[in-house]
N, C-alpha and C positions, 0 to 999 in steps of 0.2 A: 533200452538204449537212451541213453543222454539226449537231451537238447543238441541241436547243433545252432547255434547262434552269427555263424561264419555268413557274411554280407553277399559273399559272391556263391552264388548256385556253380553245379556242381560243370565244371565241364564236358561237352559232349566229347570223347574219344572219336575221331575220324579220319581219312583216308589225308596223306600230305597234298597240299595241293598242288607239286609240282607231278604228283602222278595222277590224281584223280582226272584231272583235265585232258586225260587221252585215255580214258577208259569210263564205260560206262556202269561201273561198280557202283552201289549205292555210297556217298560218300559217308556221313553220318553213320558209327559203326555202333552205337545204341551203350546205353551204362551198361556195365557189367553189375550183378545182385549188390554187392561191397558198394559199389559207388549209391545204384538207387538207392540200399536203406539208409545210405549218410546224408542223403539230397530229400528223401521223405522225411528225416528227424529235424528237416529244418521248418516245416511246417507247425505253426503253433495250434490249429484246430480250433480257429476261432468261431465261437459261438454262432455269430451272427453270419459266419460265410460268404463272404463277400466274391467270394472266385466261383462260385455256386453260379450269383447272379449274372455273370459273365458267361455262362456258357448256354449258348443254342437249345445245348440237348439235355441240359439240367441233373450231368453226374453229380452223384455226391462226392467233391471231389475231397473234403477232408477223411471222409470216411474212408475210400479207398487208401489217400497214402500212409494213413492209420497203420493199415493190414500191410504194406509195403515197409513201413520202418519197423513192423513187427514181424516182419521174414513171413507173413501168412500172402503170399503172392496168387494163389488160386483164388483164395478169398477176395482178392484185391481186382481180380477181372470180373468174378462175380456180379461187383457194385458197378462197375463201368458198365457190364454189358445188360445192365437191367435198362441202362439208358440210351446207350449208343450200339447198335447195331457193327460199325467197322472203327475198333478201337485201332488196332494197328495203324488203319488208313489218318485217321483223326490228330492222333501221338504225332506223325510224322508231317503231315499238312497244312493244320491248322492256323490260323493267326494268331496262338495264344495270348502272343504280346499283346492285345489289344483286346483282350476277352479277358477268360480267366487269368491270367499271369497280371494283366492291367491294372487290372484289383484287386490284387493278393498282398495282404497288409504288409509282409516283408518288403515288398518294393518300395515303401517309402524311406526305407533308411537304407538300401542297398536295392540288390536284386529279388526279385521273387523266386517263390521256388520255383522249379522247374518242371511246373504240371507236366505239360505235354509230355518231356522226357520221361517221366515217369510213367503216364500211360503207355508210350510206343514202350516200355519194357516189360510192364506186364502183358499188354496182350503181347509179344512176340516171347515172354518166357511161356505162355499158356496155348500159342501158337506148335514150340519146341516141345514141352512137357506132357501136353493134357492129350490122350487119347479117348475122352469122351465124349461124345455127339449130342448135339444141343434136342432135350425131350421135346417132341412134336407132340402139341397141343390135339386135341381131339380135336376130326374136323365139325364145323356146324353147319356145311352145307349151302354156303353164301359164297356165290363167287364176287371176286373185284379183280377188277384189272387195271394195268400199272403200265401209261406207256414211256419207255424211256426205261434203261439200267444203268443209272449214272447215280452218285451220290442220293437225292431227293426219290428215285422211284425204288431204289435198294432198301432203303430205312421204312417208306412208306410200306414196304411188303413188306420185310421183317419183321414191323407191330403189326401189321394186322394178320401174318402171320403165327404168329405167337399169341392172338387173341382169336385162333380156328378157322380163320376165312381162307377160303380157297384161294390163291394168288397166281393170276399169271402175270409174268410182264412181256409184252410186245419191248422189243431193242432190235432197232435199224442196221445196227453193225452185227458182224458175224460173231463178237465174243460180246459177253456182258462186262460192264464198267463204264463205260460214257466218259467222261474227261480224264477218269481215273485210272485208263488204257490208252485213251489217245493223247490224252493232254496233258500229263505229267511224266518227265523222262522216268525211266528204269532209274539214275544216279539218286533221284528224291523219293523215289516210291516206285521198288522194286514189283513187277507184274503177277510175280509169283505170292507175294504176299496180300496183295488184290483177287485172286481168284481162288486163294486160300478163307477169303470173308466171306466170299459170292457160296464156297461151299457148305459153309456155317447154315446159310438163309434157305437153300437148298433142301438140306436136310431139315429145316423145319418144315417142306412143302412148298415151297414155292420156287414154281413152274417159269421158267425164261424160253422164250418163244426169240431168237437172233432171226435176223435177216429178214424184218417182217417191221416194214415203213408205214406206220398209221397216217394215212391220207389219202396209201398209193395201195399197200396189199389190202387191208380193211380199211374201215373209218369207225371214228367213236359209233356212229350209230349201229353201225351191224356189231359192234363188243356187247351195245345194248339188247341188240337183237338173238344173239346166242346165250343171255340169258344171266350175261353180268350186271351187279346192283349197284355199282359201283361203280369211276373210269376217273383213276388219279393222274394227270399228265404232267411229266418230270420228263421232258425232250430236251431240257438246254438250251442252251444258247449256241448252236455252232455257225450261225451264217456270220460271215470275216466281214469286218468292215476296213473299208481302204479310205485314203485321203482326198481321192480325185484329183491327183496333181499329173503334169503331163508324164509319161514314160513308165506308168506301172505295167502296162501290158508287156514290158518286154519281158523275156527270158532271163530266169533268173531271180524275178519278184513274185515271193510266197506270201501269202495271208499266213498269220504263225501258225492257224489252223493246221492247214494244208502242211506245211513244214514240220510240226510235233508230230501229226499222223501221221505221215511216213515214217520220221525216225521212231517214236514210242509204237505205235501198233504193226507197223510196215517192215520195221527194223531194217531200216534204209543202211542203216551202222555195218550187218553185215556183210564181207564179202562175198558178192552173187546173186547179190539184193534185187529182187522184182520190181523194184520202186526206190531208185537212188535217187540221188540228190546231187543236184549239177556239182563237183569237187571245184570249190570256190576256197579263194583264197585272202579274199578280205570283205565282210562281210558286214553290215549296217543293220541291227533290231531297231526300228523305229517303236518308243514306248518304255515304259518305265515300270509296267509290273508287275507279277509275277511271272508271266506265261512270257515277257519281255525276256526276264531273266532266262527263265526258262529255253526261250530258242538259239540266244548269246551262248548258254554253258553246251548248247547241243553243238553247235555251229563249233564251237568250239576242238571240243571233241569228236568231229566230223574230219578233222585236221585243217579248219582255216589258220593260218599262218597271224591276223590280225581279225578283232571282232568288236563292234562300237556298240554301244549303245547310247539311241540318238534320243534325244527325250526335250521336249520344250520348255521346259521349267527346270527351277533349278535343283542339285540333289536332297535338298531340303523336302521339297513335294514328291518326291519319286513315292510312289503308290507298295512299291514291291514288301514286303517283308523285309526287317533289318537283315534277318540272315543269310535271304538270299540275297543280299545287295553286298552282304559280308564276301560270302562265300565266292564271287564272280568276280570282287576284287583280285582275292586271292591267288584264282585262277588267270588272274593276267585280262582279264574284260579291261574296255578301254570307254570311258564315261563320257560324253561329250552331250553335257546339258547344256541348257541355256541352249538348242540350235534346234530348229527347224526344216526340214526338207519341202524344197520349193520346185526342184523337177531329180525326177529319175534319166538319166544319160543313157543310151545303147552305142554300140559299134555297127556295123554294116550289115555284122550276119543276126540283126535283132539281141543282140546279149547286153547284157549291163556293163556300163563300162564308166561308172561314178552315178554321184551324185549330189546334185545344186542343193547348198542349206542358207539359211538364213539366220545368222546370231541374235537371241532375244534378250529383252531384259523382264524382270516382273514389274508390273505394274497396277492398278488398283483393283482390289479384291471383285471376284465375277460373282456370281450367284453362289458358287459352289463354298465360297470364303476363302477361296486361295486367291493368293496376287493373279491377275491375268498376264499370261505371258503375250507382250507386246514387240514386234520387231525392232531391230536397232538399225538406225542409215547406213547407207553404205555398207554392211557388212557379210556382201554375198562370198559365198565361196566354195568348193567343189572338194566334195571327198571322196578318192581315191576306192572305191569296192567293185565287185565285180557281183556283186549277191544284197539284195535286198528283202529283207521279213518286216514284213505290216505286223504290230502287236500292238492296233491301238484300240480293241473293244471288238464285242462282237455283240449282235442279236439273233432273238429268237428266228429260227426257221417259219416263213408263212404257211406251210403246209397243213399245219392241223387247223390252224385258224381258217382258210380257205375250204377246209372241208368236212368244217362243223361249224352248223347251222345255231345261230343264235348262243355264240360266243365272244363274246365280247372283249375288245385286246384295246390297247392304249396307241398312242399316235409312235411308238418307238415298234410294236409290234408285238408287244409284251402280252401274255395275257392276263384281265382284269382277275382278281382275286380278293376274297375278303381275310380278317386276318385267322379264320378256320380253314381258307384256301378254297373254299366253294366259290366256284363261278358265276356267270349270270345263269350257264346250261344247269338244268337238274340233277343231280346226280354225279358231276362234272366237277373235278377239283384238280389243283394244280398248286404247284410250288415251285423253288429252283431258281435256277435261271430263267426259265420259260415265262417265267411272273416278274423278276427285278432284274433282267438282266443280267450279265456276268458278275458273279459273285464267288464267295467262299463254297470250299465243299461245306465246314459244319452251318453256313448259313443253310444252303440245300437240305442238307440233313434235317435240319430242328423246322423246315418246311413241309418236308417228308411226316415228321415226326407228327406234327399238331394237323396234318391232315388226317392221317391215321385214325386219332381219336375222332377228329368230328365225323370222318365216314360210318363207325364204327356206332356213334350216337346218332346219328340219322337212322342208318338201319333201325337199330333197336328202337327207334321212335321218341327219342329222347328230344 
């Protein structure tokens, strides 16, 4: 196949958005074989690989699209999944823009190629085609245990599953995936394609133990005690942070937590839903990034009639991904930066009935290097919603920290980690969210991943 030298990467084929937004279809309909090898011929295989250094989990990413422009597609999962455990999950997730795609030498005179795209097409043509079950490594008789089934503890068993260790993972919720079932709609990353990776990991032996809350059913010490050599913790970040302004408690005001679990794991969306979702008809996401995004396109698709997204900086800073900031335009989402919310409003029977903002401007750069969003006089004013979603950060749960002894966590709640993920505890290693906070899945992932190895060199003595 020829060069393809064309500036602009290949488009993603997807659902219009005058229909997507009242149905929770995955919108992004994935290239067809014709388009990925025209969007992998655009790849020149530069030596030095520079989109390589950009990613977490260190695919090789020109060698794959190699085997992609050369129609060799099974070949092409091969190479990805020597390194990433949920290529599907990753293709469709990702921040490419700002990893791999970030430094991928065609984006200096046009676009880059379209890594991610390309991976969500092979693993999902190897997802559709391959009926062969990944070879389970001879066991060698070492157990480790993995608590958390979310991005960081999936990847963690995976390698050290495929390198013989017996793997169980403790998971709090009753399915396995951790943000990647509760926190991502069905429309971005369909659930069935999620529990279709989980069975990948499975089949190499490792053991998911649901409904089983390390702090409250066991604690790390008794996992040490039954005879694991190991205890990698990838729990997340789920506890919601709110703002502390007067009127959250009323009816109506969801942590985005709270709100994405019922529609993604809950299926609030449902007619006969065990777990609805008050039918609100103009709705306020306070927050700017993904999981922002993320509750505006649900809220949406929920049937709200109008849906804001309040954010205090201007659209320049919004934190979200371009595409989801694309794609919610699109959708009819209504942007209202530059504003702050100063009180939450109720009616008589405790329900939301607006809410107090405050117009900002930017002003001199904070610690983070962004302009500090500063208020402007005079400029209070009341927005009309009946529903409120907090989507401005979240931290780790205190539970495990609380009840393991000589584990050491940071003033945010974090827990301390070095950069193999070992703790201050023995033994005791951690990554994810659970260590920096709310972050990417492939960060989680490539945290999972370099744990992996160091537990794996500690055993051995290394």
């Amino acid at each position: 196949m020829k060069p393809n030298m064309s500036q602009t990467k290949n488009p993603m084929p997807s659902q219009d958005p005058k229909v997507r937004a009242h149905n929770f279809d995955e919108v992004a309909l994935g290239y067809t074989a014709e388009i990925a090898q025209d969007e992998a011929s655009r790849c020149l295989g530069c030596k030095a690989m520079p989109c390589v250094k950009g990613c977490p989990v260190n695919i090789q990413i020109p060698e794959f699209i190699k085997k992609v422009a050369e129609g060799e597609f099974e070949e092409a999962y091969k190479i990805i999944s020597r390194s990433s455990a949920l290529p599907a999950i990753c293709g469709r997730v990702c921040p490419q823009e700002t990893q791999c795609e970030g430094l991928c030498v065609r984006g200096k005179k046009g676009d880059p190629v379209g890594i991610g795209r390309l991976e969500r097409f092979v693993a999902d043509y190897h997802m559709q085609n391959s009926t062969e079950k990944p070879e389970r490594p001879a066991p060698n008789g070492i157990k480790v245990a993995v608590v958390g089934a979310g991005p960081a503890g999936l990847t963690c068993a995976g390698d050290l599953a495929k390198m013989g260790y017996e793997v169980s993972i403790f998971e709090a919720l009753h399915v396995a995936g951790g943000v990647l079932v509760y926190g991502i709609p069905e429309f971005r990353l369909p659930k069935a394609i999620v529990a279709k990776e989980i069975e990948g990991l499975k089949a190499l032996g490792v053991t998911i133990e649901t409904n089983t809350i390390v702090g409250r059913t066991l604690t790390v010490d008794e996992l040490f005690d039954e005879g694991f050599k190991a205890v990698f913790i990838g729990s997340g970040a789920g506890l919601p942070n709110f703002m502390n302004i007067p009127g959250e408690n009323y009816k109506g005001v969801y942590s985005a937590n709270e709100f994405l679990t019922r529609v993604n794991l809950m299926k609030a969306y449902r007619p006969g839903s065990d777990t609805p979702i008050k039918d609100s008809r103009k709705v306020a996401v306070v927050g700017g990034g993904n999981v922002a995004m993320d509750a505006a396109r649900s809220a949406l698709r929920l049937g709200a009639d109008e849906v804001y997204i309040v954010y205090r900086r201007s659209e320049n800073e919004l934190p979200a991904r371009a595409e989801e900031i694309e794609h919610a335009k699109e959708e009819g989402i209504i942007f209202r930066t530059l504003t702050n919310p100063t009180e939450i409003l109720g009616d008589e029977n405790g329900f939301v009935s607006g809410m107090k903002c405050i117009s900002m401007e930017l002003g001199e750069p904070d610690a983070s290097g962004r302009r500090r969003p500063v208020p402007v006089p005079d400029s209070e004013h009341t927005l009309d919603v009946d529903c409120v979603v907090m989507a401005i950060g979240t931290s780790p749960n205190p539970l495990i920290k609380n009840t393991t002894e000589g584990l050491e966590t940071n003033k945010w709640g974090c827990i301390v980690a070095n950069e193999d993920g070992l703790t201050s505890r023995q033994g005791v290693y951690a990554g994810g969210d659970a260590v920096t906070g709310a972050a990417t899945v492939i960060l989680a992932m490539g945290a999972g991943k370099t744990a992996a190895a160091a537990i794996d060199k500690s055993i051995r003595g290394e």
